[in-house]
Each structure stands twice: as C-alpha cells, then as structure tokens.
C-alpha positions in Angstrom: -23.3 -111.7 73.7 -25.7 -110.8 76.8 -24.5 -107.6 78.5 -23.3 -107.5 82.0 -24.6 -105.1 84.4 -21.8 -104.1 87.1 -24.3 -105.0 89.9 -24.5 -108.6 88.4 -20.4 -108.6 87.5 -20.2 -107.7 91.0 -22.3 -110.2 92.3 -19.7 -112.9 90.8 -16.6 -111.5 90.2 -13.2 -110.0 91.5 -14.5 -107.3 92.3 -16.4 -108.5 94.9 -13.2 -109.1 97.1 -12.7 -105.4 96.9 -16.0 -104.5 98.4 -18.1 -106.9 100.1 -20.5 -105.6 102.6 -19.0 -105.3 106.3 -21.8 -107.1 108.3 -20.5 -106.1 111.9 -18.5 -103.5 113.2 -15.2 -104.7 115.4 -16.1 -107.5 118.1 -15.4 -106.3 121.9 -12.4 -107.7 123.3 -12.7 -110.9 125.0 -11.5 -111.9 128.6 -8.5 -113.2 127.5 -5.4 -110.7 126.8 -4.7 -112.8 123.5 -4.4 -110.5 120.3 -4.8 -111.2 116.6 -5.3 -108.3 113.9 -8.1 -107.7 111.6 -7.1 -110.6 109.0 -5.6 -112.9 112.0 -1.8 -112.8 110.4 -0.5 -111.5 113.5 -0.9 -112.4 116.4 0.0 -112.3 120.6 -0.1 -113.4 124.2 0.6 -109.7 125.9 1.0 -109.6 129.7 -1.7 -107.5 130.3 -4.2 -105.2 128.1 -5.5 -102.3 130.0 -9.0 -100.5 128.1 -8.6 -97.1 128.9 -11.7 -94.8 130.1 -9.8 -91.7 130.1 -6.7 -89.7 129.6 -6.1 -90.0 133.7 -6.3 -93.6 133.4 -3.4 -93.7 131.0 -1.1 -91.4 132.2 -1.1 -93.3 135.7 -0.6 -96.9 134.0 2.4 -95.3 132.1 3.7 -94.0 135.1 3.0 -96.6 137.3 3.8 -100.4 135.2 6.8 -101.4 133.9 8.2 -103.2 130.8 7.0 -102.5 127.2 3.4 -101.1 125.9 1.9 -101.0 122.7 -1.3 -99.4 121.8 -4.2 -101.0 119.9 -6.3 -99.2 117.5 -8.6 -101.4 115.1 -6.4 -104.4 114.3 -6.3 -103.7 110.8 -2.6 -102.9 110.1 -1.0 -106.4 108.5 2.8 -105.2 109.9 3.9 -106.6 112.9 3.2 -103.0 114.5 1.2 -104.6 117.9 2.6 -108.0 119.0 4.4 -107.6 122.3 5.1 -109.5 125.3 4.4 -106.7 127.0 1.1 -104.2 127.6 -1.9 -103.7 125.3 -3.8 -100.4 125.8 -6.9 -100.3 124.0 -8.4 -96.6 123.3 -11.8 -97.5 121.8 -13.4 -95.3 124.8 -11.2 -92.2 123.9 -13.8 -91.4 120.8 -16.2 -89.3 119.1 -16.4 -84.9 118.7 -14.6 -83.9 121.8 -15.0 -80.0 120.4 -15.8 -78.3 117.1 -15.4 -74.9 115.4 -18.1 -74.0 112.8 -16.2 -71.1 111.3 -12.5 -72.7 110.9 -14.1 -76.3 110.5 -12.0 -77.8 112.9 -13.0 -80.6 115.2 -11.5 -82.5 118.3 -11.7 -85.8 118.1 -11.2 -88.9 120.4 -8.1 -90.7 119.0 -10.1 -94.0 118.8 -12.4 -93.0 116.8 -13.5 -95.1 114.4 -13.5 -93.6 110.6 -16.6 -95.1 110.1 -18.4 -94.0 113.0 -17.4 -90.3 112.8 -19.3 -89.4 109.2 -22.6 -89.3 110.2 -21.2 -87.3 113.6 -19.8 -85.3 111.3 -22.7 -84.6 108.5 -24.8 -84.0 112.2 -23.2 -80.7 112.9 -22.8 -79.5 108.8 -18.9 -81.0 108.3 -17.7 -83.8 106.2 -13.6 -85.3 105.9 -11.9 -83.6 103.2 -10.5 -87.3 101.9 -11.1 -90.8 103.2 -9.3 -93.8 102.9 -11.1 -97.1 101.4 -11.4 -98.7 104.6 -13.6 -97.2 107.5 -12.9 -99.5 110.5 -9.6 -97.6 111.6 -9.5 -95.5 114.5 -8.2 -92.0 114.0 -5.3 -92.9 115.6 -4.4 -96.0 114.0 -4.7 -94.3 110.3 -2.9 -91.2 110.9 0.3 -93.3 112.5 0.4 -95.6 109.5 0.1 -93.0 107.2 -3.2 -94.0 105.7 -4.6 -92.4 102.6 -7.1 -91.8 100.2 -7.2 -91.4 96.6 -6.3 -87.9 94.5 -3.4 -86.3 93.4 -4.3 -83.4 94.7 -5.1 -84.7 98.5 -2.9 -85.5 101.0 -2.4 -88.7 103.7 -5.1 -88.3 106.1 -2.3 -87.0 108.8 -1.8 -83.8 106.7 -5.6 -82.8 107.9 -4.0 -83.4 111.5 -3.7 -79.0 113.2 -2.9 -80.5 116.4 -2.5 -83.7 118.3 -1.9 -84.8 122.2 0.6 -87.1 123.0 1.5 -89.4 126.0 4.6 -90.1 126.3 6.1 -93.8 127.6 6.6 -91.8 131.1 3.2 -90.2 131.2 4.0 -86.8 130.2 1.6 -85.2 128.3 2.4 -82.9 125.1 0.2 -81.0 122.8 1.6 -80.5 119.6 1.1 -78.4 116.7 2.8 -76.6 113.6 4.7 -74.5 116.5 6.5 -77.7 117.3 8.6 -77.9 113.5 10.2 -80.5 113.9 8.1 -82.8 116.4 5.3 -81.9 114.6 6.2 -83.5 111.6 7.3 -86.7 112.9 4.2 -87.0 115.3 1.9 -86.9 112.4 3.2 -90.3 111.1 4.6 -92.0 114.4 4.2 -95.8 114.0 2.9 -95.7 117.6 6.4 -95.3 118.6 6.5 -92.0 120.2 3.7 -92.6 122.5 0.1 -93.3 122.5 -2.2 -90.3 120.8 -5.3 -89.6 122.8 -6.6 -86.7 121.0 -6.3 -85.0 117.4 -7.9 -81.7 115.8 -8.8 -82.4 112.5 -9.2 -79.7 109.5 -12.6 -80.5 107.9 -14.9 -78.9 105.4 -18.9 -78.4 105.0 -20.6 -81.2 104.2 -20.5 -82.0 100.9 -21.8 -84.7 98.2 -20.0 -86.8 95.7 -20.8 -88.7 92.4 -18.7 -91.9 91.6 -18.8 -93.3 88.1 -17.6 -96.9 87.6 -16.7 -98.9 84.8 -14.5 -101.2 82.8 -11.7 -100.1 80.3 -8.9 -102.1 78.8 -5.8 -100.9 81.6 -3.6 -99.6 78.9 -5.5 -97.0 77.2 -6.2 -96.4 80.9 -2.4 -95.7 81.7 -1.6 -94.0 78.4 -3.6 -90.9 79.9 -3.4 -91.5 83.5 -2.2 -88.3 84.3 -4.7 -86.2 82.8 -7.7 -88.3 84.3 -6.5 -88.1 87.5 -5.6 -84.4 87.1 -9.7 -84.1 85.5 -11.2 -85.7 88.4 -11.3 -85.5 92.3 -10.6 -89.0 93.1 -9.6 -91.1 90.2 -8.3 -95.0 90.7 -7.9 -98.3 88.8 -8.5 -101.5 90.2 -6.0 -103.7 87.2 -7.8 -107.6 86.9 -4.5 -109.9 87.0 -4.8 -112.4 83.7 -6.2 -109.8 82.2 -6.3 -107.1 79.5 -8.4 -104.9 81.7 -9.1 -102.7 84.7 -11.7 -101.6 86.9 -11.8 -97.5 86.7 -13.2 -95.5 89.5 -13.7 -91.5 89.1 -15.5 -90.1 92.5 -16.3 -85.8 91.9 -18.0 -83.2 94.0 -21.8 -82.4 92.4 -25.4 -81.3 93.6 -26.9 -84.2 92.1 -29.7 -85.8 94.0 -28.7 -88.8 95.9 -29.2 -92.1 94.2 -27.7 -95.6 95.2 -27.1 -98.9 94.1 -28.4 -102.2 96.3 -25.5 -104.2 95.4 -26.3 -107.7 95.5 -24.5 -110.6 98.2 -21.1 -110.8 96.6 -18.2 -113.9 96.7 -15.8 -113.4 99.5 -12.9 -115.5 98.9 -10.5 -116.7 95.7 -12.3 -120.1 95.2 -15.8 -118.6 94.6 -14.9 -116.2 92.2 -12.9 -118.5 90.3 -16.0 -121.0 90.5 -17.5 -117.5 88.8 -15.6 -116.7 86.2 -15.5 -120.6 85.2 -11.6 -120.9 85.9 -12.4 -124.0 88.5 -10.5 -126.5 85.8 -7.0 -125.2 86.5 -6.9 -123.1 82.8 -3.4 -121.9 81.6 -2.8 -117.9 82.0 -4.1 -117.8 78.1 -7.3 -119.1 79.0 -7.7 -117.2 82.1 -6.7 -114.7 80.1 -9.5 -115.1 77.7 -12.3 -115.8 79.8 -11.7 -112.7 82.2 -11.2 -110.1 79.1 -14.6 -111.5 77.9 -16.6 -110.9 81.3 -14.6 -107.7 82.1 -15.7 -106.4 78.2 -19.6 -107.1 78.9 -19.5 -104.9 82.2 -21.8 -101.7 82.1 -20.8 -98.4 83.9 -22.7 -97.5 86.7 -23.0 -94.1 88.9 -24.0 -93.2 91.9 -24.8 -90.0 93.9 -24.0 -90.2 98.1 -23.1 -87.6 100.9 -19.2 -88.0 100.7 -18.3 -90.3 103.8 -20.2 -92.8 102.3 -18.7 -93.1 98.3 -15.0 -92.5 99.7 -14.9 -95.5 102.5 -15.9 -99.1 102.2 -17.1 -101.7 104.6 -15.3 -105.0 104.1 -16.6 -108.6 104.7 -13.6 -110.6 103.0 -10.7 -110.9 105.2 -7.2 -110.5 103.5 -3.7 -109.2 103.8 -2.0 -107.0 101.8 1.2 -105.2 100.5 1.8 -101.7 99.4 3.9 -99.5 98.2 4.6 -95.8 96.8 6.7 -95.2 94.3 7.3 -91.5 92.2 4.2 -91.1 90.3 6.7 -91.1 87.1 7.5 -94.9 87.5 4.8 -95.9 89.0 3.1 -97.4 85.0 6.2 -99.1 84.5 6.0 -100.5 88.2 2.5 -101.6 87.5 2.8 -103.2 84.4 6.1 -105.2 85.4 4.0 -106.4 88.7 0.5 -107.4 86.2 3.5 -109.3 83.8 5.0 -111.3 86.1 2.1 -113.1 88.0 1.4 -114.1 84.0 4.8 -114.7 83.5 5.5 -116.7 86.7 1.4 -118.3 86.8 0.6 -117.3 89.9 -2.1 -118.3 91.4 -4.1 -115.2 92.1 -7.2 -113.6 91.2 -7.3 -110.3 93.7 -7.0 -107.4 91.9 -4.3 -105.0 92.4 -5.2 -101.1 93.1 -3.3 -98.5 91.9 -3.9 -94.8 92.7 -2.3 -91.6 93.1 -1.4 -89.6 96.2 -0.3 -85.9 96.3 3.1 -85.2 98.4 2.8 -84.2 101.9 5.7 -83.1 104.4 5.4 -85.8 107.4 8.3 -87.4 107.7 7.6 -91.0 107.4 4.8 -90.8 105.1 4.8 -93.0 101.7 4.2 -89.7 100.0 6.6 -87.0 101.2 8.0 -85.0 99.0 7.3 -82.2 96.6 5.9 -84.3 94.2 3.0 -87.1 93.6 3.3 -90.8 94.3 1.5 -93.6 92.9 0.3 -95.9 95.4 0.4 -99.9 94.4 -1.5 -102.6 96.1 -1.1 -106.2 96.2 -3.7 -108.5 98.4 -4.2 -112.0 99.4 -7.0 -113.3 101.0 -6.3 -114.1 104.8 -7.0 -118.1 104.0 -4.3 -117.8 102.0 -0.2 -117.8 103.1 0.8 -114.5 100.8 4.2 -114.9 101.8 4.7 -116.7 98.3 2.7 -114.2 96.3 4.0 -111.0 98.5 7.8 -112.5 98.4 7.8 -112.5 94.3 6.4 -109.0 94.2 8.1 -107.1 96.8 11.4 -106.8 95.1 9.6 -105.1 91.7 8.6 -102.4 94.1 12.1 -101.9 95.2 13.6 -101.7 92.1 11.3 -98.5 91.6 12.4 -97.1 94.8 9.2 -97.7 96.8 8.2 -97.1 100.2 5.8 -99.3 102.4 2.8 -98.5 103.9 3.8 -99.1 107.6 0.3 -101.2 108.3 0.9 -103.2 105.5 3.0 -106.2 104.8 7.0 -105.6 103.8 10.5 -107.2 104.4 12.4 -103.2 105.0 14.9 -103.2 107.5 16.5 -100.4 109.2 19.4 -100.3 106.6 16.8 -99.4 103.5 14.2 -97.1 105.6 17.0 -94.9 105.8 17.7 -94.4 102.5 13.8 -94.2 101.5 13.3 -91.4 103.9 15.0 -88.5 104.3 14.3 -87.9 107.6 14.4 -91.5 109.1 16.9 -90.6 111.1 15.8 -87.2 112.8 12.8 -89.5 113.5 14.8 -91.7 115.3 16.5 -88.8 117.3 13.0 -87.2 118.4 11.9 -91.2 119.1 15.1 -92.1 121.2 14.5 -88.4 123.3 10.9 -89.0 123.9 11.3 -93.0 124.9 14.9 -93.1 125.7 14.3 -97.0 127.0 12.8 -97.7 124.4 9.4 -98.6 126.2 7.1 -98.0 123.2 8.7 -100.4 120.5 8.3 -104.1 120.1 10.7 -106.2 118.0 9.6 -104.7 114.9 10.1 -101.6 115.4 13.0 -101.8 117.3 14.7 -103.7 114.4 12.8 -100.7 111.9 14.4 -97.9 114.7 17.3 -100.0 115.3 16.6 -99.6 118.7 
C-alpha cells in the first residue's frame, strides 16, 4: 500500500478542517450596526455601535449614554457573550505595544490587539508569548475574558500571563488593577466582559524563542495509555482523536536551536462534504466501514517536523468556519471522558467527521477559569462546521461532559445555567459580588449573562 505523506493526507482529509489557511484577516465593520460572530451562529441588531479611538472616547460614552453596552473583540466566541439590544463598542483601535520592559519582559498592550498581529511586534523588539492559543484572530481582550488557552500541562490560560490590566467601569471610572487588588484581581483576569470593558493589559513575556513541532499518526489508545508521561516529556503535547476511527492525530511542539524549516502545505477541504468525498465515505457507509476506511488512510500517514520562531507553530489561521463546544474536566477523568464521547457518536451514528481535540491545561487561580485549581485539566473539544446546525451533535455530547464534572469555555457553545456554574466554580459567587459592586445596574450584561450572573 502506497504511503501517505501528511502534506498529501492533509490536502484531503480531516485534518484539513483543523487548519486551513486564514486568507484575510477580520473584515472592517460595515455601516450598518448589525452583528454576527466569527461562524455567524450569533447574531444582533444593537442600537448603536460606537468604534473607539481612545480611552477618552470611552469613558465619555459610558458616562454620557444610557441603557446596556457590550464590548466587541474579534467575534470569535460561539456563546451568546455579545448580542444586545443595546450598545456595541468596538476596540480594534486600542492596539499594539503601548510600552515595554527589556529586563522584566513585560509589555503594555492595546486590549484589542489582535494575537496574530502582535508576534512579529513582539519578535521586533527580542520577546515572544510564553503560550498561545490555536487560534490567532482574538484580541487580547477577548481571549483573556474567555479564558482562552493553549496547550501544556505545565502552562497556564493566557490570563495568568496578565501583571496588570485597566478597566472601565459601566460608569466610566477608571481602575488599574494588579496582584495588589486580591480579590479583584483574580476575577478581572477572567471577566466574561461583565465587569467593564478592558482597554489596556501588561503582559509577562519571554525572549524570543524557537520551537520544533513533530506531527504524526498513532492508534489513540496506545496514545492515552501513556498520556501523562508524553505530555509531562514535551512542552506542548495534544491529540487531535479521528471520530470512526481507531486513531489520532498527535502533536508534540518543544523549544530547540534548530534551523528553521517549513512545510508549504497544500489548498486543503474546508467543509464535512469534501472531506467525506476524500476519504471515499460519499455512499452513506455504516460506522464499520467508516471505520475501516479512515483506520487505513490514518495508518499510511508519515510524520512530519517543522522548525519556526514560536508565534507561528503555537497559533493557526483558520479558513473553515465552525462552531464548537468545550469543556475541562480533572485531567484524571478526562480518558474516560474522551473515550465515552469517541463511543457514542459510533454508537449513536452520528454524522460527523471533525475531529475532536483533546489537550491538557496546568491549573491557574482566576476565578472563572476552566482550569482553576491546584491541579491539571484536560481540555475536550467538540466542532461543527458553521453550515451545519450542531445543536443535534453538541446536545448528545454535552451531558457526557457533565457527568465528568466539566466546565465550559465561556466563548464556546454550552447549555450551563446559573444553578450549575455555581457548583463548578468555587468562586462564582464572590464573582458575582465584585460584578454586582462594580455594575450595580447591571449595565454590562445582556440576557446571557444576566441569566449566567442571575442578574
């Protein structure tokens, strides 16, 4: 049997979906104040939508408009976390190195910067991110109030790099808070937008720095039989599990000195029906076939390496347009969690061929953070492409991750109300305190959040 190259199983398979090539950066808003995020799942008709120049400008329209405000960053949270009747403000012009500090590696930043726009800034003046997550079209601001992460059970959500940030509150004040601030300090760093809008953050950095990323193909459970020890070997270490299939994508990403060297990946499939016309699964096969024909293309896949200043191995641009789910869940359970998710879209023939992700995430102290705690989480995602209703899919799913005690990503898809945050989270309910004293009308929440806050 002919042997497959990665770069040619990429250029027809599920994989693909994962990481196509991001052709454009995010479109400038249009005239009209309608909204709709990233994979066009949520949408809005706002009464007004304000693009801020400057931290003046936004501390007068807080202090002088009425009604509710939300703040945009990129559009790509899938949660409900923007739509309001009421005010947009856009921050795409509050970007790029406000300050930076060569001997503590500390930078200011714009809070709507955009991940992707800030390595090469970065790299300029000798500093790289110490982790990334996968995507790179977030702002800063965006990311860290979602609690976005990378991969590595040994690095934090990106908010944990966060020294300091600036608030402004629903009234206009201004606060600039730090470590100094205990309590506020730990609920800012994950705030869901609902404490006010960020318009600055300091950022803990390193120098710049290289990494190596080895891909290849492995059957998933001799993967998760020593999970623990591969993630504890490497500095990034993730599995990308094909559904109808004995297999899994593996990813290891470590530091080196290694000259760069990269791959020109080929144009890849961007939807469900194209890789399925790929993998010859067009004629509606059983899961047993599927089954068959994906463990003989995954088996033929070579491993491939490839050597890149860090920014640019530990975020991916994305063409294909999806939604998605996830979930944490104690990096003890989180096998179990995987397997019984990978069983029952075989068991129950759904119709899926996105691959799940499943990573770990070291423990951090921000209160609303999938990870906080003492101890690691694995991470678990589930992903539909945006052509696609994944309420079906996503509805099936969500209640395995429950029964593992998972938390949601707040920028992804979940059904949580108020009644189970506060059980997830230790601290949901101090948050809600420091929420209700900073934005006692409750100016900053829409009905998502104020059915999350109770509000």
């Amino acid at each position: 049997m002919k042997q497959l190259s990665r770069r040619s199983f990429l250029a027809s398979s599920v994989k693909a979906v994962l990481f196509g090539a991001y052709a454009v950066k995010g479109s400038a808003f249009a005239q009209s104040t309608s909204w709709s995020n990233w994979s066009g799942g949520q949408t809005c008709q706002p009464a007004g939508r304000y693009d801020i120049g400057s931290e003046e400008e936004l501390t007068s329209l807080l202090r002088n408009t009425l009604g509710p405000i939300r703040p945009i960053g990129s559009g790509h949270s899938f949660s409900p976390l923007v739509p309001t009747d009421g005010h947009l403000v856009v921050i795409d012009q509050l970007s790029g190195i406000l300050d930076s500090d060569p001997d503590t590696m500390q930078v200011t930043l714009g809070a709507g910067s955009r991940l992707g726009d800030l390595g090469p800034q970065l790299d300029a003046i000798g500093q790289g991110m110490i982790n990334l997550p996968d995507i790179d079209r977030q702002t800063v601001a965006g990311a860290i109030a979602t609690g976005t992460h990378g991969t590595g059970v040994t690095l934090q959500a990106l908010s944990s790099f966060i020294t300091s940030l600036r608030l402004v509150t629903s009234t206009g004040s201004v606060m600039d808070i730090d470590a100094t601030d205990g309590d506020l300090f730990h609920a800012a760093r994950v705030n869901v937008g609902a404490l006010g809008i960020v318009t600055q953050v300091k950022m803990q950095n390193r120098e710049a720095y290289k990494l190596k990323k080895r891909e290849w193909a492995a059957p998933t459970e001799d993967i998760l039989a020593n999970f623990d020890e591969l993630a504890a070997s490497h500095r990034h270490f993730e599995i990308f599990p094909l559904v109808y299939s004995d297999y899994s994508l593996v990813l290891s990403i470590d530091e080196t000195d290694e000259p760069i060297g990269q791959i020109d990946l080929q144009p890849e499939p961007s939807d469900d029906a194209s890789i399925a016309e790929s993998l010859g699964l067009t004629s509606n096969p059983t899961p047993a076939e599927r089954r068959r024909i994906s463990n003989a293309t995954a088996s033929r896949i070579q491993a491939t390496e490839a050597v890149d200043v860090s920014y640019k191995l530990l975020s991916n641009v994305r063409n294909s347009r999806f939604n998605e789910m996830e979930y944490s869940v104690p990096a003890e359970v989180g096998a179990e969690c995987l397997r019984e998710i990978l069983r029952t879209i075989y068991e129950q023939e759904i119709d899926v061929l996105f691959p799940l992700e499943y990573r770990y995430v070291s423990g951090d102290d921000n209160w609303l953070s999938m990870s906080y705690g003492d101890h690691p989480h694995a991470t678990i995602s589930i992903h539909r492409t945006a052509s696609e209703d994944y309420r079906p899919y996503f509805d099936i799913i969500e209640p395995i991750f429950w029964k593992y005690g998972g938390r949601p990503h707040w920028g992804k898809v979940h059904s949580l109300t108020h009644r189970e945050l506060t059980q997830l989270y230790p601290h949901f309910k101090d948050f809600m305190e420091i929420r209700r004293s900073l934005d006692p009308q409750g100016r900053m929440l829409n009905p998502h959040l104020r059915a999350l806050f109770n509000g």
